[in-house]
N, CA, C and O atoms as a printed pandas DataFrame, in Angstrom:
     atom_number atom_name residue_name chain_id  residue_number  x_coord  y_coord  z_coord
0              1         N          UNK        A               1    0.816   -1.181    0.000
1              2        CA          UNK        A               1    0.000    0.000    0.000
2              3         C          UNK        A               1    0.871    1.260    0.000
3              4         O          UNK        A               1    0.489    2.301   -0.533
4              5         N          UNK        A               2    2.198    1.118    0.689
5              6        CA          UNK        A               2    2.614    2.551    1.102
6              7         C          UNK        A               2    3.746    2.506   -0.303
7              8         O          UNK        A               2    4.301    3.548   -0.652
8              9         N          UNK        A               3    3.996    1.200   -1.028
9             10        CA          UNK        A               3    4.452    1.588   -2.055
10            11         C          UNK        A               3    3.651    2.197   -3.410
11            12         O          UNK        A               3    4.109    2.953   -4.267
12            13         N          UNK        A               4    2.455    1.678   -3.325
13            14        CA          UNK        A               4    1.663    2.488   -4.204
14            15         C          UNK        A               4    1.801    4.197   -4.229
15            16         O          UNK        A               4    2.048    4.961   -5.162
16            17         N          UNK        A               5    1.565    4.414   -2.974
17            18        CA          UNK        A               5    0.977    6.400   -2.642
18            19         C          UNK        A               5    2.247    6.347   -2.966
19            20         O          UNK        A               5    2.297    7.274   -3.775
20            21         N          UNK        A               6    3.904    5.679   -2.873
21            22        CA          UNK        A               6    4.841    6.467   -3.102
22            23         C          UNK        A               6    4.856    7.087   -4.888
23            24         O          UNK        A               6    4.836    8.222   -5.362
24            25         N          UNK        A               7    4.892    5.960   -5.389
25            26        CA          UNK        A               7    4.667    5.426   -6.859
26            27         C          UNK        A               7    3.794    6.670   -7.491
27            28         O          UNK        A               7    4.300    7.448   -8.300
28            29         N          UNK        A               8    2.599    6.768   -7.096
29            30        CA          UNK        A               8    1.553    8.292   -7.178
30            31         C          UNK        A               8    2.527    9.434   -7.301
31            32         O          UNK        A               8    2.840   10.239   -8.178
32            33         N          UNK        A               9    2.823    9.211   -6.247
33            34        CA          UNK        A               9    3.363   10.935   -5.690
34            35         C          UNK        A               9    4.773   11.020   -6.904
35            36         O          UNK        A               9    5.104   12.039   -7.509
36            37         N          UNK        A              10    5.377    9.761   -7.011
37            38        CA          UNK        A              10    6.827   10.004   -7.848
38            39         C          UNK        A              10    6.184   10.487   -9.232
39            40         O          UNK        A              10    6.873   11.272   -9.883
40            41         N          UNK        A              11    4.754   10.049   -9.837
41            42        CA          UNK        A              11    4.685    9.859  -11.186
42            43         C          UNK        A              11    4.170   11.625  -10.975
43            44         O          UNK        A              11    4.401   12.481  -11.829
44            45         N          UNK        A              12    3.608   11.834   -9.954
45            46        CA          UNK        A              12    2.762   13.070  -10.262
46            47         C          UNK        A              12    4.274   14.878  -10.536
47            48         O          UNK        A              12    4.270   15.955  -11.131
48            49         N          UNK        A              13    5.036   14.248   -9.824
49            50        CA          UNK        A              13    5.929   14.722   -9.378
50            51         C          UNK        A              13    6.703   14.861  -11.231
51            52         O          UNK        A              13    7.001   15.853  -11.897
52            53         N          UNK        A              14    6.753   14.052  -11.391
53            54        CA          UNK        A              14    7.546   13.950  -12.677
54            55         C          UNK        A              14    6.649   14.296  -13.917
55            56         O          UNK        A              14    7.144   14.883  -14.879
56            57         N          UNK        A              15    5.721   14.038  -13.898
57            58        CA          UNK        A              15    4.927   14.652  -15.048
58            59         C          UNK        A              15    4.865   16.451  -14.817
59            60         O          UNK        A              15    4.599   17.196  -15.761
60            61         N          UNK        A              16    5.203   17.050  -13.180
61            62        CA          UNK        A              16    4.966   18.401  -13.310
62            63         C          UNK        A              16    6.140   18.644  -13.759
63            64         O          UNK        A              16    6.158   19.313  -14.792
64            65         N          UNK        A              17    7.284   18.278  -13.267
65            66        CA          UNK        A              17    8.614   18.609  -14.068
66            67         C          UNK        A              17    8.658   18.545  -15.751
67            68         O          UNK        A              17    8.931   19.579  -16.361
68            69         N          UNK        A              18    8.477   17.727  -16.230
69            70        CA          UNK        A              18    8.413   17.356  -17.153
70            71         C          UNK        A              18    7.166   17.858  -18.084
71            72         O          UNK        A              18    7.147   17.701  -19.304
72            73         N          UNK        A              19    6.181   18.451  -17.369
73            74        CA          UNK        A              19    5.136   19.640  -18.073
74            75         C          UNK        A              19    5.648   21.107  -18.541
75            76         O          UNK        A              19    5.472   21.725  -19.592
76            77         N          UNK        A              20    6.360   21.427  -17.331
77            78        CA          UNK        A              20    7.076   22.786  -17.328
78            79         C          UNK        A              20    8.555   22.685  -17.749
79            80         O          UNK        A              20    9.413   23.337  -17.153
80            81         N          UNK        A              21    8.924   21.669  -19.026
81            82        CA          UNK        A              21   10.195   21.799  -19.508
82            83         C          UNK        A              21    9.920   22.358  -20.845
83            84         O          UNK        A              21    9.000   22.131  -21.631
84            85         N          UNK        A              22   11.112   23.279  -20.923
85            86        CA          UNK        A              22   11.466   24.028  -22.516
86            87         C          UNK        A              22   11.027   23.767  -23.725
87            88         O          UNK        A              22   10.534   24.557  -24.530
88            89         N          UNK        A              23   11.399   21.584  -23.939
89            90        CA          UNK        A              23   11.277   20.910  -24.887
90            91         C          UNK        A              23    9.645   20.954  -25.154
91            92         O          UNK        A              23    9.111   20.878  -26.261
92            93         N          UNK        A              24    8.921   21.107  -23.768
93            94        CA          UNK        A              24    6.943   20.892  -24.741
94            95         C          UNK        A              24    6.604   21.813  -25.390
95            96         O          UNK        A              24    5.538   21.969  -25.985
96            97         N          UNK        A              25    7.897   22.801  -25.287
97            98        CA          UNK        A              25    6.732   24.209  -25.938
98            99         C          UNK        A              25    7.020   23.958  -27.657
99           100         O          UNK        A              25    7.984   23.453  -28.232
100          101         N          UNK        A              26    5.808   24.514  -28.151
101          102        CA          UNK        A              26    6.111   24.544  -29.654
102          103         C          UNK        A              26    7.583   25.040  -30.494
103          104         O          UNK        A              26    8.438   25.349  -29.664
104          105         N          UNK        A              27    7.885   25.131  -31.380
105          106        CA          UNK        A              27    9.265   25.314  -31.777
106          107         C          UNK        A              27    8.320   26.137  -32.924
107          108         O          UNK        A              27    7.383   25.678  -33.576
108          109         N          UNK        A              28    9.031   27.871  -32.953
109          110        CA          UNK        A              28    8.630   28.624  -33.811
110          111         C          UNK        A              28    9.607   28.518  -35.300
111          112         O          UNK        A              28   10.685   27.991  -35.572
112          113         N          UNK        A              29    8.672   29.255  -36.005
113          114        CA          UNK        A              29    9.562   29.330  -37.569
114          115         C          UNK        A              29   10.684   30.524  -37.119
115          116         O          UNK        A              29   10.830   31.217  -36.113
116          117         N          UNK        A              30   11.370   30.391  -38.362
117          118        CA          UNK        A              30   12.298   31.875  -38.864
118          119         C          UNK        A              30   11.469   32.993  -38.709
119          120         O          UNK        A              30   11.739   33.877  -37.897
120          121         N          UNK        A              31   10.312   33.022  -39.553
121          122        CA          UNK        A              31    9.821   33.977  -39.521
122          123         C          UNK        A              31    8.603   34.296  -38.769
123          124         O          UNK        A              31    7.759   35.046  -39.260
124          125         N          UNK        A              32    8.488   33.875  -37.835
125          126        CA          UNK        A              32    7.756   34.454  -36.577
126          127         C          UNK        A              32    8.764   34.904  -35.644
127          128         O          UNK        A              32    8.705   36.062  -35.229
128          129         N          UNK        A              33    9.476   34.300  -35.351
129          130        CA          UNK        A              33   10.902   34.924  -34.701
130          131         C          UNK        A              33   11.341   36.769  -35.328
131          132         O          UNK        A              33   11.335   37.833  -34.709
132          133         N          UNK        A              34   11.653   36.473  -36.667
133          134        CA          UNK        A              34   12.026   37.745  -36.908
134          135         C          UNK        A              34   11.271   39.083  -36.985
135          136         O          UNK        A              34   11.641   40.257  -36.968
136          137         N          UNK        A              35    9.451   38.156  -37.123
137          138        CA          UNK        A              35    8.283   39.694  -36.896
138          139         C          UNK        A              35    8.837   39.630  -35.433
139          140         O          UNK        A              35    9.529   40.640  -35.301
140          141         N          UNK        A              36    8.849   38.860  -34.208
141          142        CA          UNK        A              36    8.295   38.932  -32.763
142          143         C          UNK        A              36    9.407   40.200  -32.992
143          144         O          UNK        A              36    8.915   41.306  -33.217
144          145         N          UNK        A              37   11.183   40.053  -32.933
145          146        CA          UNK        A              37   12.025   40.560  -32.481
146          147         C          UNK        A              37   11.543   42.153  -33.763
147          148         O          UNK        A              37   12.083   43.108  -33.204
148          149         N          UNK        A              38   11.051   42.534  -34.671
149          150        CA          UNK        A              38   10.747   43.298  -35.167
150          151         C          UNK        A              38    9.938   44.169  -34.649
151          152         O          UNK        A              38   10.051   45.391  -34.744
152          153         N          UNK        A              39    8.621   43.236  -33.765
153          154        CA          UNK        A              39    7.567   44.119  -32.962
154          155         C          UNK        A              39    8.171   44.424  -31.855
155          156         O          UNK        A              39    7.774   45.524  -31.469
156          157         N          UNK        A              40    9.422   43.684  -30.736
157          158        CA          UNK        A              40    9.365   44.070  -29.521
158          159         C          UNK        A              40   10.279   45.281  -30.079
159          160         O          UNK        A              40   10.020   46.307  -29.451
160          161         N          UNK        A              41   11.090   45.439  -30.890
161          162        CA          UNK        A              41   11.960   46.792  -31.349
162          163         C          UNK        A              41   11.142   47.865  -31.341
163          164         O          UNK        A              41   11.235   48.452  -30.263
164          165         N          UNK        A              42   10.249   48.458  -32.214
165          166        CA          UNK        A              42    9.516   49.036  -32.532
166          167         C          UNK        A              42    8.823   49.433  -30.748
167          168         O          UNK        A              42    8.968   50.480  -30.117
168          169         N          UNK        A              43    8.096   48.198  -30.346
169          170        CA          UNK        A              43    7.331   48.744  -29.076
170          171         C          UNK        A              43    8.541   49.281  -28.145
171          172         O          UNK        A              43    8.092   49.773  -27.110
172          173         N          UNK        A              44    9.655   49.314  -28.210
173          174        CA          UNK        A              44   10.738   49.541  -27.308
174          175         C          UNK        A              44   10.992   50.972  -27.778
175          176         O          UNK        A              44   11.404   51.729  -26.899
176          177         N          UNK        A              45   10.840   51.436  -28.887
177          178        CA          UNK        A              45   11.150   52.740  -29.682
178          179         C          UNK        A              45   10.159   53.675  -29.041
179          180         O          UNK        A              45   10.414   54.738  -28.475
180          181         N          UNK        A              46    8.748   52.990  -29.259
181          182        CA          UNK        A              46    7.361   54.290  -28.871
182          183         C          UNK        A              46    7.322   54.451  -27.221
183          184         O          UNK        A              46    7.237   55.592  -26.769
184          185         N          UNK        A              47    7.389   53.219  -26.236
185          186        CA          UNK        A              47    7.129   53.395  -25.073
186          187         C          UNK        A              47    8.298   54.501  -24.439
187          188         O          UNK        A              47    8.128   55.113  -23.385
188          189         N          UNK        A              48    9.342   54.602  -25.188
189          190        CA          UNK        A              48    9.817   55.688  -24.268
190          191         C          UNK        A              48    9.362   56.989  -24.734
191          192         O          UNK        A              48    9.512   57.782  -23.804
192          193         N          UNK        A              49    8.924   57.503  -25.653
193          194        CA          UNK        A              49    8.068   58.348  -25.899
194          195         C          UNK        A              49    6.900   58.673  -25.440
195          196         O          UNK        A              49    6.688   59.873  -25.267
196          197         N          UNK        A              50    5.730   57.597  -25.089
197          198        CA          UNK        A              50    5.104   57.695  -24.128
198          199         C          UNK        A              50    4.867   57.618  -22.983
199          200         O          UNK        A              50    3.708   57.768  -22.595
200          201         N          UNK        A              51    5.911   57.355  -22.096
201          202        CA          UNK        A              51    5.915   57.003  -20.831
202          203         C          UNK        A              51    5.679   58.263  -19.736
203          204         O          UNK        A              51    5.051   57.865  -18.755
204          205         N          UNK        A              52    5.903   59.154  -19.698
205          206        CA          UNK        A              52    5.146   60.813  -19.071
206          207         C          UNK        A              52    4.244   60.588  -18.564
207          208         O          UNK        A              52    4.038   59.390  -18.756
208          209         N          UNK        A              53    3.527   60.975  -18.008
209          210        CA          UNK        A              53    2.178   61.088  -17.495
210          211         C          UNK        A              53    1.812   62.352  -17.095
211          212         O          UNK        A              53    2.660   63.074  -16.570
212          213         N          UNK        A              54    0.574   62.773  -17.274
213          214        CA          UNK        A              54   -0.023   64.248  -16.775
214          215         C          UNK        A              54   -0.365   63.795  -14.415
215          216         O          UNK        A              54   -1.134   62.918  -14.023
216          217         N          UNK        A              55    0.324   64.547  -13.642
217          218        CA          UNK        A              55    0.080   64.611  -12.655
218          219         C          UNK        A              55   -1.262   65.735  -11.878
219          220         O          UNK        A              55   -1.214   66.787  -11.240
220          221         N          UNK        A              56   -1.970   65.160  -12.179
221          222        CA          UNK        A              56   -3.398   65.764  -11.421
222          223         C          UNK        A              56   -2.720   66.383   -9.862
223          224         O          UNK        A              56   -1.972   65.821   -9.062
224          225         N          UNK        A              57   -3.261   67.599   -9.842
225          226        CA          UNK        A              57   -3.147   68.387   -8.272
226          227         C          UNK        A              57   -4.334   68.431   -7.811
227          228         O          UNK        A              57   -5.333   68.392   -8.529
228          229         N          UNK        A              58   -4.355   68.545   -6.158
229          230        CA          UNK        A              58   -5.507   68.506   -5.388
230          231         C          UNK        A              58   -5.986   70.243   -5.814
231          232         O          UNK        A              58   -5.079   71.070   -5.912
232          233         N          UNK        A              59   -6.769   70.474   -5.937
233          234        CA          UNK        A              59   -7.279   71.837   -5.742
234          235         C          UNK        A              59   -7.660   72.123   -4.222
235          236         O          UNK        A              59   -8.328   71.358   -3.526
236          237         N          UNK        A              60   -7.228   73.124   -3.891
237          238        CA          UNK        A              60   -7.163   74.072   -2.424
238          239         C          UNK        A              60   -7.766   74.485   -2.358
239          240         O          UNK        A              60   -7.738   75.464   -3.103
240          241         N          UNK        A              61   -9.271   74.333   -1.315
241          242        CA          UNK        A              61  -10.521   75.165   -1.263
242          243         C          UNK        A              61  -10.176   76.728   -0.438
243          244         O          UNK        A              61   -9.582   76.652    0.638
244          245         N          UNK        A              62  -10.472   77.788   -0.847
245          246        CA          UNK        A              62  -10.434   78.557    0.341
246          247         C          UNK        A              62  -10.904   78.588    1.500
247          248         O          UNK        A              62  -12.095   78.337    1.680
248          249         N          UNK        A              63  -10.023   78.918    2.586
249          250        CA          UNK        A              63  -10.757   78.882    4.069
250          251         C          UNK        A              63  -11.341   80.494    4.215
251          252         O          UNK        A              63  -10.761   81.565    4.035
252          253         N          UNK        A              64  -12.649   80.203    4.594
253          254        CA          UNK        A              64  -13.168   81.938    4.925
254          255         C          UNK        A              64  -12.437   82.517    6.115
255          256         O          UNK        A              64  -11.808   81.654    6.728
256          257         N          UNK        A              65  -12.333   83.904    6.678
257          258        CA          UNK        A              65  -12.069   84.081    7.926
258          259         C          UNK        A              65  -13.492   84.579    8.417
259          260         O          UNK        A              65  -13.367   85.319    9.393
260          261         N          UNK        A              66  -14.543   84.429    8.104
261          262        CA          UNK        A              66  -16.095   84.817    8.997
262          263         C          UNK        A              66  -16.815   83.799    8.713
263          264         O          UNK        A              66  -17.260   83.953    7.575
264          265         N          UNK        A              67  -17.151   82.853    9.161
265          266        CA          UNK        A              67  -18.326   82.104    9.588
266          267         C          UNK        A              67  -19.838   82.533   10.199
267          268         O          UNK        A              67  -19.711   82.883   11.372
268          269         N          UNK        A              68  -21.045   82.594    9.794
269          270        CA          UNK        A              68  -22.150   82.886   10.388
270          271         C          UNK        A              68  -22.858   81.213   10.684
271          272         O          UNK        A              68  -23.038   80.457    9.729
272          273         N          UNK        A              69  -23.179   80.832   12.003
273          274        CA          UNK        A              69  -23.297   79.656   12.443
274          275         C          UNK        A              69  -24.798   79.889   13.518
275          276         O          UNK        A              69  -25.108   80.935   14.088
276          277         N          UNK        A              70  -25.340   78.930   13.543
277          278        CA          UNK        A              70  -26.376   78.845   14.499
278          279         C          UNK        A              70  -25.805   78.274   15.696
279          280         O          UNK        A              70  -24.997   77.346   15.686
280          281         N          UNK        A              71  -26.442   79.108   17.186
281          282        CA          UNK        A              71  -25.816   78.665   17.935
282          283         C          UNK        A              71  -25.820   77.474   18.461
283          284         O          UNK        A              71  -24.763   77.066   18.943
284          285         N          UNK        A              72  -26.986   76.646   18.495
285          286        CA          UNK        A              72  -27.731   75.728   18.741
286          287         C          UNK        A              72  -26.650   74.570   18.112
287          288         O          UNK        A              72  -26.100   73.928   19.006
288          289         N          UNK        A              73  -26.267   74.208   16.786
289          290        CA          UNK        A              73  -25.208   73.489   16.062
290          291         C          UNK        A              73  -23.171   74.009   16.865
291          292         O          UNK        A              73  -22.034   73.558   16.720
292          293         N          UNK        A              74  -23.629   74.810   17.418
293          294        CA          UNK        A              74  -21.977   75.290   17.673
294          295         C          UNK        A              74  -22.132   74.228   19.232
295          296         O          UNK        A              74  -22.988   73.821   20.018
296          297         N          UNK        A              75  -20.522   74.159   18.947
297          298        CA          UNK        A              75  -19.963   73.241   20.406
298          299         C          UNK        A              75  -19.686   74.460   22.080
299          300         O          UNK        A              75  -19.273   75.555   21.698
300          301         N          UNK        A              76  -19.815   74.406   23.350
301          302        CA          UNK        A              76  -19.536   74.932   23.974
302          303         C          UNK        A              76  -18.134   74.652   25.201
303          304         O          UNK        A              76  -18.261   73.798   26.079
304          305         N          UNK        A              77  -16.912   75.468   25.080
305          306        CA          UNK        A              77  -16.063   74.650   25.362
306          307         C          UNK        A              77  -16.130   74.771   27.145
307          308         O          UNK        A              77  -17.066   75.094   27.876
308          309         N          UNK        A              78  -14.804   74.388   27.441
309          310        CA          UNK        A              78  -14.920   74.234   29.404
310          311         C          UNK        A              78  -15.264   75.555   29.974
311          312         O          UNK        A              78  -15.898   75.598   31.029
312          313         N          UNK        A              79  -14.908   76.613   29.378
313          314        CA          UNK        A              79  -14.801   78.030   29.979
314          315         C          UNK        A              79  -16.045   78.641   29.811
315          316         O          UNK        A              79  -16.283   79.750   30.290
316          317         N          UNK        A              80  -16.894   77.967   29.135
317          318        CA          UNK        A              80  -18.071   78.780   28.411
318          319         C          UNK        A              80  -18.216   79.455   26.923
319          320         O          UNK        A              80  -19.358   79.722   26.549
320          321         N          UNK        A              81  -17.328   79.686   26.231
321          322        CA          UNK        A              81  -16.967   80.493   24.755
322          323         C          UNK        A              81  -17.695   78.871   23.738
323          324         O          UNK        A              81  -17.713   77.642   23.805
324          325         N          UNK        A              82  -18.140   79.910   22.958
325          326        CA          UNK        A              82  -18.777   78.826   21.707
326          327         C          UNK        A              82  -17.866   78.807   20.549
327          328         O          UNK        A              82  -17.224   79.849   20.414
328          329         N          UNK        A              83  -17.613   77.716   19.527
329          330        CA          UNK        A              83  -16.625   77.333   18.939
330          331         C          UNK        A              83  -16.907   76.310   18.066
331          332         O          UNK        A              83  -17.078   75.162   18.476
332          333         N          UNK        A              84  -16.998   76.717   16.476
333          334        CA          UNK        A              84  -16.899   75.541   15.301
334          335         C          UNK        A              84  -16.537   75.244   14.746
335          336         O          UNK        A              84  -16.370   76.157   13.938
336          337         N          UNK        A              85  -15.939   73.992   14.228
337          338        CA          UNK        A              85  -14.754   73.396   13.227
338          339         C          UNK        A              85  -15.608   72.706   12.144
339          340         O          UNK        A              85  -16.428   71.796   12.018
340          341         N          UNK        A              86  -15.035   73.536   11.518
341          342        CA          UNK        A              86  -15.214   73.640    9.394
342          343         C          UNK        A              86  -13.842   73.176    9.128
343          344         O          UNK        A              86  -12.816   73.707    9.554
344          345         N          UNK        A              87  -13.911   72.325    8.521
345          346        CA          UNK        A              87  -12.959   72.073    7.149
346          347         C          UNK        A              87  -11.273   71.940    8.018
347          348         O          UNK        A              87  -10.185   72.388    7.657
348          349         N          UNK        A              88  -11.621   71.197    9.168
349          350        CA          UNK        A              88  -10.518   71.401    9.520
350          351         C          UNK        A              88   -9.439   72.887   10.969
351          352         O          UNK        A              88   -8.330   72.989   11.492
352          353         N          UNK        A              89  -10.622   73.568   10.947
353          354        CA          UNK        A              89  -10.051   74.825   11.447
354          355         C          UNK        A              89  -11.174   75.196   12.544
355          356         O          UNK        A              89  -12.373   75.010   12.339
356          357         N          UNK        A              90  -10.769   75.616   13.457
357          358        CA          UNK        A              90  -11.678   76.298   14.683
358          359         C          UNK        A              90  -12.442   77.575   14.759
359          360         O          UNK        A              90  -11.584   78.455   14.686
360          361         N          UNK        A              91  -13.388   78.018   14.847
361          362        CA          UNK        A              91  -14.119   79.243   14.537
362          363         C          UNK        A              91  -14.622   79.475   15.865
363          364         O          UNK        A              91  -15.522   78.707   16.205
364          365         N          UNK        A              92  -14.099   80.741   17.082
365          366        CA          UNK        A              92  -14.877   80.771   17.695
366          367         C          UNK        A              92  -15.852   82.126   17.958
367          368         O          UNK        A              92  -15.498   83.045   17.220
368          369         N          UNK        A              93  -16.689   82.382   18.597
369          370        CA          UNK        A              93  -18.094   83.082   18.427
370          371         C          UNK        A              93  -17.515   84.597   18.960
371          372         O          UNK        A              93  -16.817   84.544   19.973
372          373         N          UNK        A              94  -17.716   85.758   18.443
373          374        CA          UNK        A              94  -17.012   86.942   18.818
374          375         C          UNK        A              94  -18.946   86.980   19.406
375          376         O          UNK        A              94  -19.956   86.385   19.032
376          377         N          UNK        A              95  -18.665   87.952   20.402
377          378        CA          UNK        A              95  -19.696   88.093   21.248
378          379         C          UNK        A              95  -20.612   89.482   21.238
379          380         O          UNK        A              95  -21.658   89.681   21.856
380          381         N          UNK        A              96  -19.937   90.334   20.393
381          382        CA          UNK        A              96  -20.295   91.304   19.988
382          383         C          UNK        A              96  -20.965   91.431   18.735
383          384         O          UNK        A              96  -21.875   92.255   18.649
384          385         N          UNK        A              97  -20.625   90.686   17.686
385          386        CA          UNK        A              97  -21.589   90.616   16.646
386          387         C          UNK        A              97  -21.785   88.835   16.277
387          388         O          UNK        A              97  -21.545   88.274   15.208
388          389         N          UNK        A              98  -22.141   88.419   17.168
389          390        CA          UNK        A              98  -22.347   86.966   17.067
390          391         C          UNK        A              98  -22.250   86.280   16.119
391          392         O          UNK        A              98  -23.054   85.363   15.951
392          393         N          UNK        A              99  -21.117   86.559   15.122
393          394        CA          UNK        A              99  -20.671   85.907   14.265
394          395         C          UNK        A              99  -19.278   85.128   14.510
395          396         O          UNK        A              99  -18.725   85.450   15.562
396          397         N          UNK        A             100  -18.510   84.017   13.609
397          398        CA          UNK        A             100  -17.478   83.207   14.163
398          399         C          UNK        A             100  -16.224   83.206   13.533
399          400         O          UNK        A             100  -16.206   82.525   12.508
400          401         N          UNK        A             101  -15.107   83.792   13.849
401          402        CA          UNK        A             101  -14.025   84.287   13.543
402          403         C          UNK        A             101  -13.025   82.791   13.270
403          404         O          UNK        A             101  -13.126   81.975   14.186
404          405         N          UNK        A             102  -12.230   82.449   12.274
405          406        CA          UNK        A             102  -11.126   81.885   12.105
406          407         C          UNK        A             102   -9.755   82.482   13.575
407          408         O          UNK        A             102   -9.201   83.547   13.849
408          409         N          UNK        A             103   -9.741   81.096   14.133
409          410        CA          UNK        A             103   -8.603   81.307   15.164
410          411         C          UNK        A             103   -7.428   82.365   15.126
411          412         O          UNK        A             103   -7.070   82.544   13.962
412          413         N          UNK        A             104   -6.724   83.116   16.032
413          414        CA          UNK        A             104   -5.545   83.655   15.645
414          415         C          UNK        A             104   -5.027   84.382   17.368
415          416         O          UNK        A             104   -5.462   84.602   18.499
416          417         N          UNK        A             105   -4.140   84.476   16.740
417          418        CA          UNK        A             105   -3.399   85.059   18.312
418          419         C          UNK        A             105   -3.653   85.763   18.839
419          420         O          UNK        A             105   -3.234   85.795   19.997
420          421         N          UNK        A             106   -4.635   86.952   18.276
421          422        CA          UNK        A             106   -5.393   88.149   19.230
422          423         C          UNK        A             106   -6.311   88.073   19.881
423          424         O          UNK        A             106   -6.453   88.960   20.723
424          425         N          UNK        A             107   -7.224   87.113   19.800
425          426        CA          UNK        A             107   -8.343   86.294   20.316
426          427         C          UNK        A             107   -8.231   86.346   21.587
427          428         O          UNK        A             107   -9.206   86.698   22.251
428          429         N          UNK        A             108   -6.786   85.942   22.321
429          430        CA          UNK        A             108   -6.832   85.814   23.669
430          431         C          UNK        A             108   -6.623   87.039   24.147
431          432         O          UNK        A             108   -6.529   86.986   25.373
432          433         N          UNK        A             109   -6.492   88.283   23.665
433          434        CA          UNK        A             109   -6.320   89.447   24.443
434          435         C          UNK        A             109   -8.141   90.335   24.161
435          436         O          UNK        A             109   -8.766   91.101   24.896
436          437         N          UNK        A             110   -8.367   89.942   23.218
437          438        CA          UNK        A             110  -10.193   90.806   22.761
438          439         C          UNK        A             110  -10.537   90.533   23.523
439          440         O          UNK        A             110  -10.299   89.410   23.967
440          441         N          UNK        A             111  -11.572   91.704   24.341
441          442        CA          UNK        A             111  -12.472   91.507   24.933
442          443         C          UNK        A             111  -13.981   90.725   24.588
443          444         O          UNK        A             111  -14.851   90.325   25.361
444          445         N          UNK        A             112  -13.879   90.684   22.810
445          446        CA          UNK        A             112  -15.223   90.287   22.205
446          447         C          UNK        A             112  -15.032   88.647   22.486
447          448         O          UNK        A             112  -15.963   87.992   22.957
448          449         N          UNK        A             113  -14.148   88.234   22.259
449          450        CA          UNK        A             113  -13.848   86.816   22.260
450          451         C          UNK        A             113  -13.887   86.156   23.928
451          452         O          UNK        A             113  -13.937   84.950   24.171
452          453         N          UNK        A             114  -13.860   86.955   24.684
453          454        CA          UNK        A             114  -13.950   86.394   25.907
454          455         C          UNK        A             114  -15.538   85.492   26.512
455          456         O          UNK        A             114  -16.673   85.449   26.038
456          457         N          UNK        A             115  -14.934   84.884   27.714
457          458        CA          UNK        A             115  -16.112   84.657   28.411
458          459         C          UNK        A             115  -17.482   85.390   28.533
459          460         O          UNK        A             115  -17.388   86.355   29.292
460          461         N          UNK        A             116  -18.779   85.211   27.987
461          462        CA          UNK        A             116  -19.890   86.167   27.901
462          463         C          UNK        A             116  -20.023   86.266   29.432
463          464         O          UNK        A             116  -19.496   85.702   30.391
464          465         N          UNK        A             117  -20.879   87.147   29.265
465          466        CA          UNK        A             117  -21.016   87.489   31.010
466          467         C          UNK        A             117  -22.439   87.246   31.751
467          468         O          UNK        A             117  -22.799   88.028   32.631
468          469         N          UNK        A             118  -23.360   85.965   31.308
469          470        CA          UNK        A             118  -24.075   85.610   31.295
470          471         C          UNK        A             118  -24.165   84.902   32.554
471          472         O          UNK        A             118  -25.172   84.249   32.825
């Protein structure tokens, strides 16, 4: 029995070798040989000519610096000041004309931007 499965396995073994050798493949003419090596020339000539490509850029939306926001949708942070993020960026609520300013370093000295006094 265990010489049989060997017998299997040797024949299966040897027919894959012997599938994937050089000698099964067909044997071409002269002249299919000399179009093939004629066409890969030629395709070797154009592809470096075409090989470039056009690189697509992201387009850059503008960021506004005034936001008009409902308050009800705006977030309220620990201190009390209201505050909304668009597109990435923080807007918080000037208190004087209740509209919402793009962040910046003066913010913390305005009086409009401060704690309401509610």
């Amino acid at each position: 029995m265990r010489n049989r499965i060997l017998l299997i396995v040797g024949v299966v073994v040897i027919m894959a070798i012997q599938g994937c050798s050089k000698k099964t493949a067909p044997n071409r003419s002269e002249e299919n040989n000399a179009t093939l090596n004629a066409n890969i020339e030629i395709k070797k000539a154009d592809s470096v000519a075409v090989i470039k490509r056009a690189v697509k850029r992201k387009t850059v939306t503008a960021v506004p610096k005034v936001i008009v926001v409902n308050d009800q949708f705006a977030k309220k942070s620990v201190d009390g000041r209201y505050f909304y993020d668009l597109q990435g960026h923080r807007y918080w609520r000037n208190n004087r004309d209740g509209k919402y300013y793009i962040f910046n370093k003066t913010m913390t000295t305005d009086p409009d931007f401060k704690k309401p006094n509610n």
